[in-house]
N, C-alpha and C positions, 0 to 999 in steps of 0.2 A: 504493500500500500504506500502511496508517494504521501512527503509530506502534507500538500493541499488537501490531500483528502483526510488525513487523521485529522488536521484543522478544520476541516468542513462537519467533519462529526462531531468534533467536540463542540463547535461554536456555530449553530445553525444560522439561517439567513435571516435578513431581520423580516418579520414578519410585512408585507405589503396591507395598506389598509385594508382593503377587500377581504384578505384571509383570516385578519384580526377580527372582523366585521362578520363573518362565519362562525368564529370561535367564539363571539357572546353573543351573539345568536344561540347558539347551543347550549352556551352554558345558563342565558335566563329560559331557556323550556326545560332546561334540568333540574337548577336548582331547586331541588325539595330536601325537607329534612330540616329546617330553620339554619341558624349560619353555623353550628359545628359541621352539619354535612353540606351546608353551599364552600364553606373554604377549604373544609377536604375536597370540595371537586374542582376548585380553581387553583388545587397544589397539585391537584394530582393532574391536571392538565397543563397551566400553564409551566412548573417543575418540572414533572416528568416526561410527560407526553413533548410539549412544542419544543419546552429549554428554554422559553423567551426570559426567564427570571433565577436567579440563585435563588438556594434554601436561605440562606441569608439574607437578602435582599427582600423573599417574600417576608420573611418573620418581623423585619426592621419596620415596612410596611404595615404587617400584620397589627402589629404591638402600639403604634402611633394610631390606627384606626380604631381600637379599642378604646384608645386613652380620649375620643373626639366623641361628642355627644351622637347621637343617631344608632341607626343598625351599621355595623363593622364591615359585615358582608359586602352593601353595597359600594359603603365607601372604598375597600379594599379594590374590589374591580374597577372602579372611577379613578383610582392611584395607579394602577396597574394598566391602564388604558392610557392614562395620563402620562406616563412614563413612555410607552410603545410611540404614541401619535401626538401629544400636545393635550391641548384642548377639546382640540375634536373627537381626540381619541376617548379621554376622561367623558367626556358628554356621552358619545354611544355608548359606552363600556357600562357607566352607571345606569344609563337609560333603561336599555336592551335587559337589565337584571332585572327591573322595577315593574315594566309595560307588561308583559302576558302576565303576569301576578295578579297586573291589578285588574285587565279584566277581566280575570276568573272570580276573583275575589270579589266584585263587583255585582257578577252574575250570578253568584252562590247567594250574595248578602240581599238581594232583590227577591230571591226565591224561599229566603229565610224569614225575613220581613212579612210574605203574604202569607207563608204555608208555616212558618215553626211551630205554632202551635199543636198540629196535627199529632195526633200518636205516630203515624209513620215517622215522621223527621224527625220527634223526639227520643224516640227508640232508635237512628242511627246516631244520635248527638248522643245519647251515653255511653253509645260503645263505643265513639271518637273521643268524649272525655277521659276513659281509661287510654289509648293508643297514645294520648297526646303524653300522659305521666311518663310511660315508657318514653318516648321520645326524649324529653325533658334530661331523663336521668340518661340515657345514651350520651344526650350532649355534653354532660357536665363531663360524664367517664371520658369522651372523645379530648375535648379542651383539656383537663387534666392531665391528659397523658403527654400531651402536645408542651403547656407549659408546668408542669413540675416536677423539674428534672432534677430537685432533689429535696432534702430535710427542709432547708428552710424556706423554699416557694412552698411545700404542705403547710408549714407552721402560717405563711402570707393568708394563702386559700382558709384557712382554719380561723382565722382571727377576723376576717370578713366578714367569712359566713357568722359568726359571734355577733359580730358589732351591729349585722343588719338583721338576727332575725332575734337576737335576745336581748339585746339595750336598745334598737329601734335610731340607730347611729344614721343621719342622712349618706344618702349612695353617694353625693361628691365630697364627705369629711373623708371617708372610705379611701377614695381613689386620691386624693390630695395627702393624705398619711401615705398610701404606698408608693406615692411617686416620690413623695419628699424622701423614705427607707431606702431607696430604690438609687435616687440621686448620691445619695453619701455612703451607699455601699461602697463601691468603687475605691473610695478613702480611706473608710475605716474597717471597712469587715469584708474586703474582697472574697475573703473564701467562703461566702457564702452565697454569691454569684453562681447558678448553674453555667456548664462550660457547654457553648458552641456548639448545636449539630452540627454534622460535616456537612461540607458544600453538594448540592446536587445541581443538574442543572447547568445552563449557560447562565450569562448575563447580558443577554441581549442589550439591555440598557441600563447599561454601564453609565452614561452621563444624565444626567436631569435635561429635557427639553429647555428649560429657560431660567437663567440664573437670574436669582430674590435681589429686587428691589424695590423700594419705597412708592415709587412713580407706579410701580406693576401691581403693588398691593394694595394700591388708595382705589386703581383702577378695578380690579376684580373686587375689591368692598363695595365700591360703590353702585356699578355694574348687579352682582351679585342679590344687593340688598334691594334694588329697584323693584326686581324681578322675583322675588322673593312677598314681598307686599303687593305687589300690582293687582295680584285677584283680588284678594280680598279686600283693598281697598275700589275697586269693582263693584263689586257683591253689598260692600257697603252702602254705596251713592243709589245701588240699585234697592233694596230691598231696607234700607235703614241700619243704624249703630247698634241696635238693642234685640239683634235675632237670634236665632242659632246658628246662623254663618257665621256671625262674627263670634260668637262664644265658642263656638268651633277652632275657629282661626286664632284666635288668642289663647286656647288653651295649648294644640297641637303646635303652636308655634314655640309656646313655652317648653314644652317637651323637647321640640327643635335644641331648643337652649341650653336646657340643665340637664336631662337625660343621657348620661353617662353609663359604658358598658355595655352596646348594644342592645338589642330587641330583648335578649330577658333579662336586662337590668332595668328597662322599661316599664315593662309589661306588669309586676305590680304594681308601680305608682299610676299605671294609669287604668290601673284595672280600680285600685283606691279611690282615684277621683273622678271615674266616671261612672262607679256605681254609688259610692258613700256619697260625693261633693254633687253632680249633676242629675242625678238618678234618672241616666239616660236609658240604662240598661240594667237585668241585673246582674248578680255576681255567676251563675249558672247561666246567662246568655253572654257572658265576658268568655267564659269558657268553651261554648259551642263557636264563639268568633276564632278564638284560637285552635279550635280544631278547623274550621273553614280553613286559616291562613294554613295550616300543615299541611294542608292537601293538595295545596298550590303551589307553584314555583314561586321563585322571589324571595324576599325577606320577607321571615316571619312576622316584620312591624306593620307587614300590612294587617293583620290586626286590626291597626287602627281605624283602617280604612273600612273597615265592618266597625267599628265604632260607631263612626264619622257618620255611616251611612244612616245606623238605626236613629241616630238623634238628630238627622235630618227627617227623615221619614216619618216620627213619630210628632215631631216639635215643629215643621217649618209651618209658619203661614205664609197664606198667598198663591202658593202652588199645590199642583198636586202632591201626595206621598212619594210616591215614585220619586217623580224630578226632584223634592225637597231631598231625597236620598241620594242621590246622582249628584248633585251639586253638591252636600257636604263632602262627601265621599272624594270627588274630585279638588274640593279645595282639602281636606283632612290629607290627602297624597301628598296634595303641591305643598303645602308650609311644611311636612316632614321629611320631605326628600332634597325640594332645593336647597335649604339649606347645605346637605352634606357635598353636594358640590363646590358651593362656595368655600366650606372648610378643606376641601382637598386644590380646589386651583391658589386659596390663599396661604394655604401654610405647606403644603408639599414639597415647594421649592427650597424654605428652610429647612424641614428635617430630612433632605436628600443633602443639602450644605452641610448637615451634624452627623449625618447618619455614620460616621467613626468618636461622634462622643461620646467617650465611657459612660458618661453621670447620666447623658440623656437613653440610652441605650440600657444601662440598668433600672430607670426609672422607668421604661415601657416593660421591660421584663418583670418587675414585682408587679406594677398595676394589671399587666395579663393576668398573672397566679392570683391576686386580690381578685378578679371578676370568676375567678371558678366559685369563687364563697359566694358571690353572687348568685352564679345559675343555681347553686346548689339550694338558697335562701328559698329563690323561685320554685323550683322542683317540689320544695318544703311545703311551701304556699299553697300550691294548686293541688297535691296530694292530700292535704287536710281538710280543701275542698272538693274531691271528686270522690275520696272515701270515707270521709265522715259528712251526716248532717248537720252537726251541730258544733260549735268553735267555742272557746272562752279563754281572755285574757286573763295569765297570772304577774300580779304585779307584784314588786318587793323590792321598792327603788327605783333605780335606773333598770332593773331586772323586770323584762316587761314583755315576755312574749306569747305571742299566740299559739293556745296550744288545742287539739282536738277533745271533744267531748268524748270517751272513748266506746261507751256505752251505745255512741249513736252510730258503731261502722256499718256503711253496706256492703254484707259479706258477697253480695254479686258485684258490683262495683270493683272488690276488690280479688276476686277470683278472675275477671276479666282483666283489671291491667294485670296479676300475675300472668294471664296467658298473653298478653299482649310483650310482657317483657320475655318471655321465652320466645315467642315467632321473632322478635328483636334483635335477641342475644344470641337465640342458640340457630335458629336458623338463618335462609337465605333471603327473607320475604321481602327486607326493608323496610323503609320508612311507609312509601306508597302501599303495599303489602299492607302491611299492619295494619295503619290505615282504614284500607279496605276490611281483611276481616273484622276488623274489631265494627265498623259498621253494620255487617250483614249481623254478627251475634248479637250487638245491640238492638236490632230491627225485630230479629226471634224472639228476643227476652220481653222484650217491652210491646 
């Protein structure tokens, strides 16, 4: 074999847009499984399959998308696009993840709206609320394995999950404590830094599309923020200040903001305030939304967008239900996804400028292993409501968590996610699999 050709295999061509344009294409019809199994499939593709990215490279990415409010998944392929094409690229990359999600999601939440109440729909919505537990706990096992590579990222993970589900600690004190640990490991207690997967992979792009400055970042803020408000202040001039659009729009936009650690660092605080604070929905239709979002590709944040849609549906006046659900739905998408563009075309250029800084580089590493106590808190959450009916808070200080009534389990309930976590574990079925049966036994039982 001549030189050029061992170089040609080690270090593939750099992908042409069109081909790139193929590959997320495929990857938003595939992504199922919420983001541990959407960024196993965009490691296992753009890693191992194209080469377009080191293991390195994707984790540096990985670890900074975490640490940014929104779901991880999508912003990760908008960085990774970003990286390949520019702008443009970032733009399809995140798009292309988001668009068939949401109108499956869309179309399931319009059919849930008219029909949930039926015994049919509700009978396959419990045997989707056990499939989802299962899922839930896969992801937590999937991301742990990924970042705790050793004692003391479990001790990180372990203290998380403490501070958010038995002192009731806010999710950004959490993540501002591990990146501060994280920063001054480096300094003071190196050897408790896990060491470096090995490289797999090319590095296609090796340089950042456009070096950070000042002029480029007032531009994409301002640009960014225009379009980020435009509907809704729309929506406003059209239908008035005091609706469900806009209480829509200012909540998700909030979420936009402070919502740290991905779709299930999310997904309780907004399942808290949009059953406890708006009682748009309730806490067992927050649950059949999140089985909707599993069964569709995309981030699992669209969620939301089954939120968005019921508290349009139920609350808009002026229009019909339908449309009043169609239009939250689509403005609940836009205030939580534009967003995470503008945080990948603003700040990417700088942590591609850092991306060999020890402090910042350890700092993305413990805030990862801090969001497994995360999922884990979640997992916590929605198991105490999918297998018990009844909850109660034990308090004793700062000690203040929510614990199951135990008296009140359903033992179908939970014989169903134990079969759901075997099709899971022990078999080949997947995420879609599972899924599905747990649907059809639900549909039998009920």
């Amino acid at each position: 074999m001549t030189e050029s050709a061992v170089a040609d295999e080690t270090v593939p061509a750099h992908p042409t847009f069109a081909e790139a344009l193929g590959v997320w294409t495929k990857i938003g019809f595939l992504s199922f499984g919420g983001p541990a199994g959407q960024i196993a499939l965009m490691h296992r593709v753009l890693v191992e399959e194209k080469r377009w990215i080191s293991e390195r490279r994707f984790l540096h990415a990985l670890n900074f998308c975490m640490l940014l409010p929104g779901p991880e998944a999508q912003q990760l392929a908008t960085y990774v696009g970003w990286l390949l094409h520019g702008s443009r690229g970032g733009l399809v990359a995140g798009t292309l993840f988001v668009l068939p999600g949401f109108f499956v999601i869309l179309t399931l939440s319009s059919f849930y709206a008219l029909f949930g109440a039926t015994p049919l729909i509700a009978g396959a919505f419990f045997g989707l609320k056990a499939a989802v537990l299962a899922i839930l706990l896969d992801a937590m096992l999937r991301v742990s394995r990924r970042a705790l590579r050793n004692k003391a990222m479990r001790i990180v993970a372990l203290l998380a999950f403490l501070a958010l589900f038995a002192f009731q600690v806010p999710f950004p004190v959490v993540v501002l404590a591990a990146g501060v640990a994280g920063w001054c490991m480096p300094r003071f207690a190196p050897h408790l830094l896990p060491v470096h997967a090995e490289e797999k992979g090319g590095d296609i792009a090796a340089r950042p599309p456009v070096e950070p400055t000042a002029r480029r970042a007032l531009q994409v803020l301002g640009l960014g923020s225009a379009l980020w408000i435009a509907p809704v202040a729309v929506l406003a001039a059209t239908f008035g200040t005091d609706t469900v659009f806009t209480h829509v729009a200012a909540f998700f936009s909030k979420m936009a903001m402070v919502t740290f650690g991905g779709a299930y660092a999310v997904l309780a605080y907004v399942a808290q305030a949009a059953v406890g604070d708006f009682g748009w929905l309730s806490a067992g239709e927050m649950l059949d939304g999140l089985g909707l979002a599993e069964t569709t590709p995309g981030p699992l944040i669209l969620v939301l967008t089954f939120v968005g849609f019921i508290a349009g549906f139920r609350e808009a006046a002026g229009v019909p239900p339908l449309v009043g659900g169609v239009i939250a739905a689509g403005l609940t998408t836009w205030v939580t996804f534009a967003p995470c563009f503008l945080w990948i075309f603003l700040c990417a250029p700088y942590i591609e400028k850092l991306r060999n800084h020890a402090g910042l580089a350890s700092a993305l590493t413990v805030i990862t292993a801090a969001v497994v106590g995360v999922i884990g808190n979640l997992a916590l959450w929605f198991a105490i409501r999918v297998l018990f009916t009844q909850t109660q808070v034990i308090g004793y200080g700062p000690f203040v968590p929510e614990l199951p009534v135990f008296s009140s389990l359903d033992a179908t309930a939970a014989a169903l996610a134990a079969a759901a976590m075997l099709l899971l574990f022990r078999t080949k079925a997947g995420v879609f699999g599972t899924l599905a049966a747990c649907a059809v036994v639900g549909l039998a039982l009920r």
